[in-house]
N, C-alpha and C positions, 0 to 999 in steps of 0.2 A: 563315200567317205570324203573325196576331195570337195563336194561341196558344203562341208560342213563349215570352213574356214568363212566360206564366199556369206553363207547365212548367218553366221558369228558379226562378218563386218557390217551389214547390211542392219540385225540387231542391234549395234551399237551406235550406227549410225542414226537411228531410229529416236534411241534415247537420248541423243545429246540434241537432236532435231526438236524432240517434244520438250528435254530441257527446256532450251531456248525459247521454245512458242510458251511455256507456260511462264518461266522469268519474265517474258516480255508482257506476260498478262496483266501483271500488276508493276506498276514503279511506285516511285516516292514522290508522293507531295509535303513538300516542307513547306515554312515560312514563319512569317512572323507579324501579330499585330501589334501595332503601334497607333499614338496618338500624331496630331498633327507634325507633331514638335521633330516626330520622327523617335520616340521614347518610348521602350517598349510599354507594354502596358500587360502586368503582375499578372498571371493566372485568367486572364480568358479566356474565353471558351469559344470553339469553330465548332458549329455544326452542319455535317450534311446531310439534305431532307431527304435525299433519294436512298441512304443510308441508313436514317433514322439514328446516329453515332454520334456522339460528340467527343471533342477531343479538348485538352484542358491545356493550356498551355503555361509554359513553367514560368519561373520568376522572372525573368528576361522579355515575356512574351512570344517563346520561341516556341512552335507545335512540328510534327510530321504523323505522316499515315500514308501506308500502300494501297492504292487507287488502280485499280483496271481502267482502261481506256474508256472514257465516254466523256459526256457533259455533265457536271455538276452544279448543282444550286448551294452556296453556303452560308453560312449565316453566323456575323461574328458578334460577339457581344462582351461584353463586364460592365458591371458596376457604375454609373458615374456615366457611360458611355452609350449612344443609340446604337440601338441594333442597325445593324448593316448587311446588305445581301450583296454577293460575290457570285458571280459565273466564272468557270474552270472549267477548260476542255484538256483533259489526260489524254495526252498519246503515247505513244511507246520511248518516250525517255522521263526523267526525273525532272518535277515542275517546282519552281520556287516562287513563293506569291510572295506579297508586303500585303498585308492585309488593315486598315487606313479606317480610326474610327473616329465618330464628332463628340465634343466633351455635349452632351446633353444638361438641360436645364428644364427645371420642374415646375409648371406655374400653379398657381393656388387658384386658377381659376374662380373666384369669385363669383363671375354670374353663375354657376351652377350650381352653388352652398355660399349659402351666408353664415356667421357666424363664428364660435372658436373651430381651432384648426382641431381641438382633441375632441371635441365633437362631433366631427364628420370622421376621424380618425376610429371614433369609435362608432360608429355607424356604420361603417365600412368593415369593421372586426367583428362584428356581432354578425355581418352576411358574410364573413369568411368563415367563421366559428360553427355557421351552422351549417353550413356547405361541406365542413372537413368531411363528416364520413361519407359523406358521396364521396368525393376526389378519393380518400383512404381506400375503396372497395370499388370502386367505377372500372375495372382492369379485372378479367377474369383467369388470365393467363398470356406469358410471353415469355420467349428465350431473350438471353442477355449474349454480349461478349463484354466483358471487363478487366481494361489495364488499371493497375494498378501501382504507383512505386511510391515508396517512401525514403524520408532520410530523418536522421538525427543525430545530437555532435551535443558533447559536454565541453562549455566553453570552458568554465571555471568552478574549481572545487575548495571547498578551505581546507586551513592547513591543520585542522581536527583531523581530518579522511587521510592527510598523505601521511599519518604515523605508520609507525611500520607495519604493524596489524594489517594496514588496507593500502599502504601504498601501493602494491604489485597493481593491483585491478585498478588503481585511480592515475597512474600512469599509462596502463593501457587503454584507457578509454578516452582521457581528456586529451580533445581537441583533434580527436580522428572523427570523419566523417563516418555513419554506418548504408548501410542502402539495403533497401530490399525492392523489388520487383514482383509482380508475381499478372500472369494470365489464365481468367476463368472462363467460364462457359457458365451462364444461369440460367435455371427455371423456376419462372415462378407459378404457382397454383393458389387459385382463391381458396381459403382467403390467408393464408400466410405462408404456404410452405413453398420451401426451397430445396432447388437441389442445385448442387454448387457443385463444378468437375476442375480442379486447378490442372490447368493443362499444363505451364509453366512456373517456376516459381525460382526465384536464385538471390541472394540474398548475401551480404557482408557479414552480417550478426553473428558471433559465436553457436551451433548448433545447443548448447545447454539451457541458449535466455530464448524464451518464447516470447514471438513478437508480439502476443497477442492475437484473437477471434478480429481481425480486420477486416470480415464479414459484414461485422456489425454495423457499419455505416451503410450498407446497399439494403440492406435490412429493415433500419430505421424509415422513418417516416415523418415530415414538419404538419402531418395531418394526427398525428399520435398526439392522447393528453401529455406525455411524457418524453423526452429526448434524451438518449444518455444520462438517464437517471434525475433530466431534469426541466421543470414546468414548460411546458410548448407553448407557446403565443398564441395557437389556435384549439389550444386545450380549453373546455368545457367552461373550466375554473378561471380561464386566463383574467378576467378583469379583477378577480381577488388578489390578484401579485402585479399586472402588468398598465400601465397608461400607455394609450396608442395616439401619437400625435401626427394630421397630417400634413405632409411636405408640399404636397402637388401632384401632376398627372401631369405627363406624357404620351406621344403617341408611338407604338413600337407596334412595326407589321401589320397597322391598319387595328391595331387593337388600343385603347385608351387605359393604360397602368397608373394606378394610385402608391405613391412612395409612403410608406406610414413607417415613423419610427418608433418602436419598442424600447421603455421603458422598464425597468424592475423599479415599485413602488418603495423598495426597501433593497437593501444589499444585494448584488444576484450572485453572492456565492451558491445557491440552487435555483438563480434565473438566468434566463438571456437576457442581455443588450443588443440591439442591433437595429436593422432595420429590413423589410418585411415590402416584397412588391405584388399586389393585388391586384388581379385582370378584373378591372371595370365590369359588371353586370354577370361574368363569371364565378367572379369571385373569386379564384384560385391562385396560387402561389407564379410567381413568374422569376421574382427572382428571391432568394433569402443570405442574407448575411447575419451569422447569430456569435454572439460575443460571451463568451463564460469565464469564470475569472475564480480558480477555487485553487484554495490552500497552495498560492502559489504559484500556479499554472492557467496561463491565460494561454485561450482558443480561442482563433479565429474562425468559423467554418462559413466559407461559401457556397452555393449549390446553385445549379442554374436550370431554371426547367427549359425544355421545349415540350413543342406540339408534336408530339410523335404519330399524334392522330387526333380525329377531327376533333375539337375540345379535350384531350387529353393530354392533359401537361406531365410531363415525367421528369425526375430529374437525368440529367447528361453530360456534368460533370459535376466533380467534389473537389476542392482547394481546402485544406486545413493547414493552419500554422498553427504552432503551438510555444511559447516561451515556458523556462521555466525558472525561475528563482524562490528555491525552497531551501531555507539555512543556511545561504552561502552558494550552494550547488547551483549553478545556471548552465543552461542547454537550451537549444532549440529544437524543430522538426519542423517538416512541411511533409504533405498528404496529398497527392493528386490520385483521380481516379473519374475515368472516363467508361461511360457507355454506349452501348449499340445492341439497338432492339430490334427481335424480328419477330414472326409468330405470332403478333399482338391482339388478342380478344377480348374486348368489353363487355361486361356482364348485360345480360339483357333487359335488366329490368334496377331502376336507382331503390341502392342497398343500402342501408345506414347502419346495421349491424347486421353480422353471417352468423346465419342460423345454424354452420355445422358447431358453432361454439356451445349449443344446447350439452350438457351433459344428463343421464340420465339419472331416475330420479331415486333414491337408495332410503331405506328406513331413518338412518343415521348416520352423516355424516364425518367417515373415519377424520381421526384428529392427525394421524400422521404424514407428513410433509415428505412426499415421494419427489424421485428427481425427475421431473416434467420430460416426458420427450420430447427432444428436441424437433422443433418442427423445420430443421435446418442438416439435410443429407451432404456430406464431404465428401468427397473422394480426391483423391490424387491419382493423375496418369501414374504410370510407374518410366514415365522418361518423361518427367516434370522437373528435376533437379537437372536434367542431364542438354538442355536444352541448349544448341551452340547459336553465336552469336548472327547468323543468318535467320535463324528462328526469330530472335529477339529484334531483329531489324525487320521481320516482319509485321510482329504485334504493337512494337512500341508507337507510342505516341508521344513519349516526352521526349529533347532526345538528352545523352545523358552531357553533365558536365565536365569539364576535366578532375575536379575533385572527387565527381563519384567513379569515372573510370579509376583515378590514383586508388579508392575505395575498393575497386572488382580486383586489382591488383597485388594489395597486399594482404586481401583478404584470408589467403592459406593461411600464412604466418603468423597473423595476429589471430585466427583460432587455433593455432597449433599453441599457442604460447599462452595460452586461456585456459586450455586444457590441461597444462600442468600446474596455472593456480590454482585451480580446483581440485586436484589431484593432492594437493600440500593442504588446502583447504579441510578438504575432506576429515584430515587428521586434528585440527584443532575443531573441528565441527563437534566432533568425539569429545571432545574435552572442555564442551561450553567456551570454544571459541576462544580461550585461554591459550593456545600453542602447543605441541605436539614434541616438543626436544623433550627429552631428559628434563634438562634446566627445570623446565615450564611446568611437566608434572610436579614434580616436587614444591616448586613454588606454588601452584594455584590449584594445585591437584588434578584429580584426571577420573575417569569415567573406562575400566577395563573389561576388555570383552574375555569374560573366565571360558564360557561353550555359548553353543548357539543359544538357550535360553537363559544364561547366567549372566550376570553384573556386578562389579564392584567398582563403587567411588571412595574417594578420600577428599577432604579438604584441602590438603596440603598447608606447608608453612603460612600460606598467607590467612588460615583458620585457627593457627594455634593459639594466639592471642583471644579468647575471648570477649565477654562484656565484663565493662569496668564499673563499678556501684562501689559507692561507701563500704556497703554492707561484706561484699568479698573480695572488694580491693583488685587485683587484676586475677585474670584466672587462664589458667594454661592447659592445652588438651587438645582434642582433636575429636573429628564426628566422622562416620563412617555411613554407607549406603549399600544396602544390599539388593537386589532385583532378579525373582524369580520369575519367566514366565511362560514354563514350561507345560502349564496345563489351559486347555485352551478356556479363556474369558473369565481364568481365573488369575488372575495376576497376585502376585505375593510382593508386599514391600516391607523389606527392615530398617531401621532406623536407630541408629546408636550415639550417643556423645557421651565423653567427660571429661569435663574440665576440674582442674583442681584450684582450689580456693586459695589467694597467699595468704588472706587476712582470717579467714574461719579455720584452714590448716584441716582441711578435709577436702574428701571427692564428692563434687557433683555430680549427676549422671542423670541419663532420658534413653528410654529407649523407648519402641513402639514398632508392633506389627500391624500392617493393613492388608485386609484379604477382600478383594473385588469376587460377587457371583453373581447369580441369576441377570446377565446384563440388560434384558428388557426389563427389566424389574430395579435397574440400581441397587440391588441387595450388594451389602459391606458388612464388614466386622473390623473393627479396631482395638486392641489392646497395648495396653501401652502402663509404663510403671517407670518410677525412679523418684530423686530426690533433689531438689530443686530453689533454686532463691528465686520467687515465684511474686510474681507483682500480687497482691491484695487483690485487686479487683480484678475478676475474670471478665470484666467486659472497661479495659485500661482507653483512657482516651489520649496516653501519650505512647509511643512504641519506642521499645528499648533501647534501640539505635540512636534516636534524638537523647533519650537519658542518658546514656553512656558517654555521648559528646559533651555534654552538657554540664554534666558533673566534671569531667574531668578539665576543660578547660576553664569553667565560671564558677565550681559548685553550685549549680543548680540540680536538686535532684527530687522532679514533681513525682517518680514511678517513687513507692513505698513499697518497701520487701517484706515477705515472710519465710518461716523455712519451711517446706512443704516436703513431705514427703505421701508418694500417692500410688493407688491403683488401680487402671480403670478399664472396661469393657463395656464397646458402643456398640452396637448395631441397629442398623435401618433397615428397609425395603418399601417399594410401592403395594401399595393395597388392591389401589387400582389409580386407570390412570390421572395424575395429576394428585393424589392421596399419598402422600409418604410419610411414614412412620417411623419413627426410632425408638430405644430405648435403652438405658444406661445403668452400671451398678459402678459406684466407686468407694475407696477404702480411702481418707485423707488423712493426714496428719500433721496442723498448722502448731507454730511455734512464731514466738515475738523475737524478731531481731533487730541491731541497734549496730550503728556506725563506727566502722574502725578507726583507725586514728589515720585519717589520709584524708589529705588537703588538695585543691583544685590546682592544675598547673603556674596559677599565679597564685596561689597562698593562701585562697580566701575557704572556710569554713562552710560546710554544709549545712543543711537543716537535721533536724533529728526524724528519725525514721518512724515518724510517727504520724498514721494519716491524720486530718481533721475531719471531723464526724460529727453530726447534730445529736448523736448518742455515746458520743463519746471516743465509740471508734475502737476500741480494743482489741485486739489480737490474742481469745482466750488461748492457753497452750491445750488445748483437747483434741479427741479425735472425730473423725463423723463418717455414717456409713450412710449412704444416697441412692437411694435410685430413683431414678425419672422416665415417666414416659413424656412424647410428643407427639403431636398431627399438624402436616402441614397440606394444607388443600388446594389448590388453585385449576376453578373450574373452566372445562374447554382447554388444556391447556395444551398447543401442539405440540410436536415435537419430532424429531428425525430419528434417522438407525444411522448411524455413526462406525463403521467398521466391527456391526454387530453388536452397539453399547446404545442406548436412548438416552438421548438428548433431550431435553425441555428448550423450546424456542421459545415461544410466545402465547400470551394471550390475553384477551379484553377484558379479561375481569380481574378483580384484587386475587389475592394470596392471601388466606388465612390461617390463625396459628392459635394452636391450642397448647399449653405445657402444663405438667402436672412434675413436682418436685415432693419429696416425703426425706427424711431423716431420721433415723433408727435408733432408738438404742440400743447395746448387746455387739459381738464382737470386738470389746474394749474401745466401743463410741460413745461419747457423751453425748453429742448433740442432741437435740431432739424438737423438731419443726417441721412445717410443709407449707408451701407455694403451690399455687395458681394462678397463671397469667395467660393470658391471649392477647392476640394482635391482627390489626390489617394493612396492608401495605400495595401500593400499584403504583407506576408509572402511566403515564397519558400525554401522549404526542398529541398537543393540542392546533398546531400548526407546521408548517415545514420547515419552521423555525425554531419553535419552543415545546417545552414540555414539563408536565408537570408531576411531581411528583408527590406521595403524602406516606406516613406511616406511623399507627396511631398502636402505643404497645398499652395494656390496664392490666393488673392484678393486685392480688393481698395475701398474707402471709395466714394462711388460715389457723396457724398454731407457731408460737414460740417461745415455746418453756427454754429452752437452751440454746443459743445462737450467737455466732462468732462473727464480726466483721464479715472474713471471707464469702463467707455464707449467705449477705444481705441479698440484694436486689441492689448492682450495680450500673450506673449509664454512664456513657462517654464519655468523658468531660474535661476538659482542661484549660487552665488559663493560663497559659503560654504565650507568648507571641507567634512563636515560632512551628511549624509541628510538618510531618508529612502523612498526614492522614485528609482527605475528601472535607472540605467544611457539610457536608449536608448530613452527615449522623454522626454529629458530633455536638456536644455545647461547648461553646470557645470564650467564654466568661465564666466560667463554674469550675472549684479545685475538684479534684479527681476523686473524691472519697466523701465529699461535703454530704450531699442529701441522696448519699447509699442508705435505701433503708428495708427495716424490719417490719414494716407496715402497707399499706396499701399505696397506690400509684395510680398516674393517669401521665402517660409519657406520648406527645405531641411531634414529630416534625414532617413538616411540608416545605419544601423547594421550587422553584421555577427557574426554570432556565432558556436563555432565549439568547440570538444570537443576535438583537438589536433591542437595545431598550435605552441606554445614558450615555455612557461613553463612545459603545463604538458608534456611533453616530462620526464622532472626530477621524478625518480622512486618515491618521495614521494608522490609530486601532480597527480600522475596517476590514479584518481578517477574519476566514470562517474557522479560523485558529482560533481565534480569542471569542468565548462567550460570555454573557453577562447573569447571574443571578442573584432572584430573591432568596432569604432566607428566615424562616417563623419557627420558633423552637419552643415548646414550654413544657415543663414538669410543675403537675402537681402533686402534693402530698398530702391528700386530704384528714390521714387521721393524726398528721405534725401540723396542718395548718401552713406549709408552705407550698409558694407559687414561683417559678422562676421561668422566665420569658426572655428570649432575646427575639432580637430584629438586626437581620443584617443586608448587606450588598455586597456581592463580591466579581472580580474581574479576573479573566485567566484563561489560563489551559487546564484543563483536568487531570492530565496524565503528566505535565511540566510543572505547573505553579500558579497558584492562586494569590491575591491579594484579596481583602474585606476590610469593611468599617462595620462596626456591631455596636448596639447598645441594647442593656440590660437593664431587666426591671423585678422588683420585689415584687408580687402583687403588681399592683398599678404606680407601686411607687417607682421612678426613676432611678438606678444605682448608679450608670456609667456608660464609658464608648469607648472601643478599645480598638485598636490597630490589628489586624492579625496576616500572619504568612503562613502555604502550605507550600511544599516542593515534595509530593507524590513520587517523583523521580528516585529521592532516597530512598524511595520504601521496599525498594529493589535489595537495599543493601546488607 
């Protein structure tokens, strides 16, 4: 027993002994490169060969890394600057180097190419280009270590954001630093898979905002057709988007590098800019600087390769800056991220594509869009969060600033204080982000949770006021929402309003059930009945909101009314895939109405409520009983499974349509006629810029003994200036009711749309915001003898606001040119 003490001290002594020898294994190499001037120099890179590790140094020029004792070879580089090699003998304390590089100069060497410089530039790209998938697949396997840290800071936000809605979150964020860190472990396996272990990871961010798959940069590849979604320089295609001009050559490590700068032919909101360093008779990447500039946010990304083995260039650090000025909002970020490779095996024989990408070979091609395993394994230590600041002085490479410590520091707080915006948040989320007091439901209405699968909404006061027309003057009421969805993938929706008329001196009303089943199938049923001051044309080219403004301030009022009263039951389902079918019975009931005696906010007088028609146009008072079948086909056509519901995604061929209409007499309906029309319609991404679109509708009334305006065969149309409706299925020189007809048809339009064609050419409009389109429109009326054709231009946003010049034509004869505005934005409203 009494020697148990003596073995206790002797054990402890042991461990503080080994402590010691093993702390003293490794110290800290710091330092810093700099140019002549003694100024650091941004984001360079130290590598050590006996390491195979590069280390990335921060804005400053400032790097460190823990070094066991021996002698080292390093090698420091950036940009602009010759490589340089450095000898380091680590001994058992902590070494600081100044690490001294020469501004390098690029000569054009002329004895060895004559001629233009983008002709040897492109000489050079065409033996890079075809060299990629060697480099891409020359690596059969290797372990990583990779630090990683990020930062990012909103400088400035406008003063739209600081209303009170959003100020809580635009106060907490503006003009604090964020940080994340994080240390992994990698494997890689040919030919793409990874296995990623985050040993460490610790981070300022609120736990709620995901920083994002930050993976994805070790992952990426400047040998890939594609980078971050966008054209690589040394993709296949490159010389269709990119000019490569070249600079000169240098010697760096006994090897002769060609500087070629990277060109995008047209805008590079989907290309790089930059410039592109090429190992002489290699051909491979040495150093890559690439420049993107999209919707806003301009990235800078550096990458620096070395030889981590004999001709095998790797990259061994990452530097990304990123600005951002999108609406006002501007922010920054910077991206460093260093590696160190061990285990490294080169495939044995030069591979240009991996044969495990064969898939095997199946009768028919399923159409549905499964979610791809990822070829990318995560894990988390489970003392990765927990990791203390001894840890993090072992892995780190950058070291940190005083603003990011200030950043590690008040980190608690500012998530603690996040957590209860979102907590407040939560409750107007519920009520479309409208507010959660009392006050608010009442004002804007609210969204209540009756049981777990119950719901009930209201409009609240700011619904009560409906739309304003001549025809009923203001109208007062309220619309209601009901939400079942208690049986599974059958969801049940109700829908109720009524407004009361001041000027007709009766109730309007809409109601309507929708019942969702068979969800791989998109089978529905819709029912729905009420009575309604109902625009004439069931296919309006101006929407009520614009009418309602329009009239009341200007008396402008292009929508033309009816009284409708109606009753109707739809249902669809898929036949099979890409085949959907509907079909409909309805009971209507039109009536001619005419303008009350109400004047525009300044005084002026309306039109009469009476459309114009190349037949006159009538609104008989009768009634009509309808039913219609349809087929809509679209072959090949993919699609996903969606939380159990199928989706249509996409596919290469048109959409075609078939419709068949009949009207009945009996049930106390007059009408009595039938339609048939079909249609084709597709989009075609004709480049990474443009696309085109076309949609060609024909049919003819095969019988019309009895037929009411409502009833015609109506298209888009309006001659408005102003409207928020898409100019591309629309005509924007034609009144809205003119050549609706009871006849036969041949309905035209085709779109192009492209993000470079006139204007933005002009450095201001150079935004992959703003895109430019053509526009071709025409209707014929073959058994009226009329031809109506427009030709337009137009400039914008799609989902903001368009601008056009349009001119129109009879036939061939010339009519006019007209100004026109869309802002899509109201159509919200």
């Amino acid at each position: 027993m009494t020697s148990y003490p003596k073995s206790l001290s002797k054990l402890i002594l042991l461990l503080m002994f080994t402590l010691c020898v093993y702390r003293s294994n490794a110290q800290m190499f710091s330092g810093r490169v700099t140019d002549r001037r003694g100024e650091g120099i941004p984001f360079a890179t130290v590598y050590i060969h006996e390491l195979k590790s590069g280390i990335s140094a921060d804005l400053n020029g400032e790097f460190l890394s823990k070094l066991s004792p021996g002698r080292y070879t390093l090698e420091a580089s950036s940009l602009g600057f010759k490589r340089e090699q450095f000898v380091v003998e680590m001994g058992n304390i902590n070494l600081y180097r100044t690490l001294v590089l020469e501004e390098i100069s690029y000569e054009l060497n002329e004895a060895l190419f004559s001629g233009r410089r983008d002709d040897r530039g492109s000489v050079i790209m065409r033996k890079a280009i075809a060299k990629a998938p060697y480099f891409k697949y020359q690596v059969r396997e290797y372990d990583a270590d990779s630090y990683l840290k990020g930062t990012f800071k909103i400088t400035k936000v406008p003063a739209l954001l600081k209303l009170k809605s959003m100020k809580d979150k635009v106060n907490l964020f503006t003009g604090k630093l964020f940080l994340l860190e994080s240390f992994s472990t990698v494997k890689f396996s040919f030919p793409d898979k990874y296995e990623h272990t985050i040993k460490a990871f610790s981070s300022t961010i609120p736990d709620e905002i995901s920083p994002g798959d930050y993976s994805v940069l070790m992952k990426s590849s400047i040998y890939d057709p594609q980078i971050f979604g966008l054209v690589s320089p040394l993709s296949p295609k490159a010389f269709s988007y990119y000019k490569f001009i070249y600079q000169g050559v240098s010697n760096e490590s006994g090897r002769v590098v060609n500087k070629i700068l990277v060109v995008p032919k047209r805008g590079n909101s989907k290309l790089f800019a930059g410039t592109l360093y090429i190992v002489d008779n290699m051909w491979s990447v040495s150093y890559a600087e690439l420049v993107s500039e999209q919707s806003g946010i301009k990235t800078n990304i550096k990458v620096n390769y070395n030889e981590v083995a004999d001709e095998v260039f790797l990259p061994t650090t990452y530097n990304i800056n990123a600005s951002i000025d999108v609406m006002g909002v501007k922010g920054e970020g910077r991206f460093y991220s260093s590696m160190k490779y061990t285990n490294l095996k080169r495939n044995s024989a030069t591979i240009s594509n991996p044969v495990t990408q064969v898939k095997p070979v199946v009768k028919e091609r399923s159409l549905e869009i499964k979610e791809t395993p990822s070829n990318t394994t995560v894990k988390v230590d489970s003392s990765a969060n927990k990791r203390d600041s001894a840890y993090w002085l072992e892995v780190r490479k950058v070291p940190l600033r005083v603003d990011e410590v200030v950043s590690y520091q008040k980190s608690d707080s500012i998530k603690i204080e996040f957590r209860e915006i979102e907590k407040r948040d939560s409750v107007k989320n519920q009520n479309s982000g409208k507010g959660g007091s009392a006050l608010e439901q009442i004002l804007f209405g609210h969204k209540y949770k009756v049981s777990k699968d119950l719901f009930f909404s209201f409009g609240g006061l700011s619904k009560v006021v409906g739309d304003f027309n001549f025809v009923d003057g203001y109208q007062l009421g309220q619309n209601i929402s009901i939400n079942y969805n208690a049986i599974k993938f059958t969801p049940l929706k109700f829908d109720a309003s009524a407004y009361y008329s001041l000027q007709r001196r009766l109730m309007l009303w809409n109601t309507s059930l929708s019942v969702r089943h068979s969800p791989l199938k998109n089978g529905f049923v819709n029912i729905s009945a009420g009575r309604e001051s109902s625009d004439i044309s069931d296919n309006p080219g101006v929407n009520r909101f614009i009418n309602s403004y329009s009239s009341w301030l200007f008396a402008i009022n292009p929508v033309k009314l009816m009284d409708k009263k109606y009753f109707e039951i739809t249902t669809g389902i898929d036949i099979a895939n890409g085949l959907q079918s509907s079909v409909s019975i309805a009971h209507n009931t039109y009536s001619q109405l005419v303008n009350g005696d109400y004047k525009s906010l300044f005084g002026a007088l309306p039109e009469l409520n009476i459309p114009e028609n190349i037949y006159g146009g009538e609104v008989l008072n009768l009634s009509s009983f309808m039913a219609s079948a349809s087929l809509q086909f679209t072959p090949r056509y993919y699609y996903k499974i969606d939380n159990g519901y199928k989706r249509y995604v996409k596919s290469s061929y048109p959409t075609f349509t078939v419709k068949f209409i009949k009207a009945f007499k009996g049930f106390n309906a007059q009408s009595s006629w039938s339609r048939l029309e079909t249609g084709i319609r597709q989009k075609i991404k004709t480049d990474i810029y443009s696309s085109l679109s076309y949609n060609i509708n024909a049919g003819v009334f095969l019988s019309s003994s009895v037929v009411s305006l409502p009833d015609y065969k109506h298209f888009a149309a309006s001659d408005q200036i102003f409207s928020n409706e898409l100019f591309d299925n629309r005509y924007l020189m034609l009144g809205g009711y003119l050549l609706s007809t009871r006849d036969s048809w041949v309905d035209l339009k085709v779109n192009y749309n492209t993000e470079y064609l006139l204007l933005k050419r002009l450095p201001f409009l150079n935004t992959p915001l703003i895109t430019e389109s053509l526009h071709l429109k025409s209707l014929w009326l073959p058994g009226d003898g009329r031809h109506h054709t427009e030709l337009g231009y137009s400039i914008g946003m799609d989902d903001l606001g368009r601008a056009g010049l349009f001119v129109s034509f009879n036939g061939i004869r010339y009519k006019g040119v007209s100004f026109r505005i869309t802002i899509p934005l109201f159509k919200a409203q």
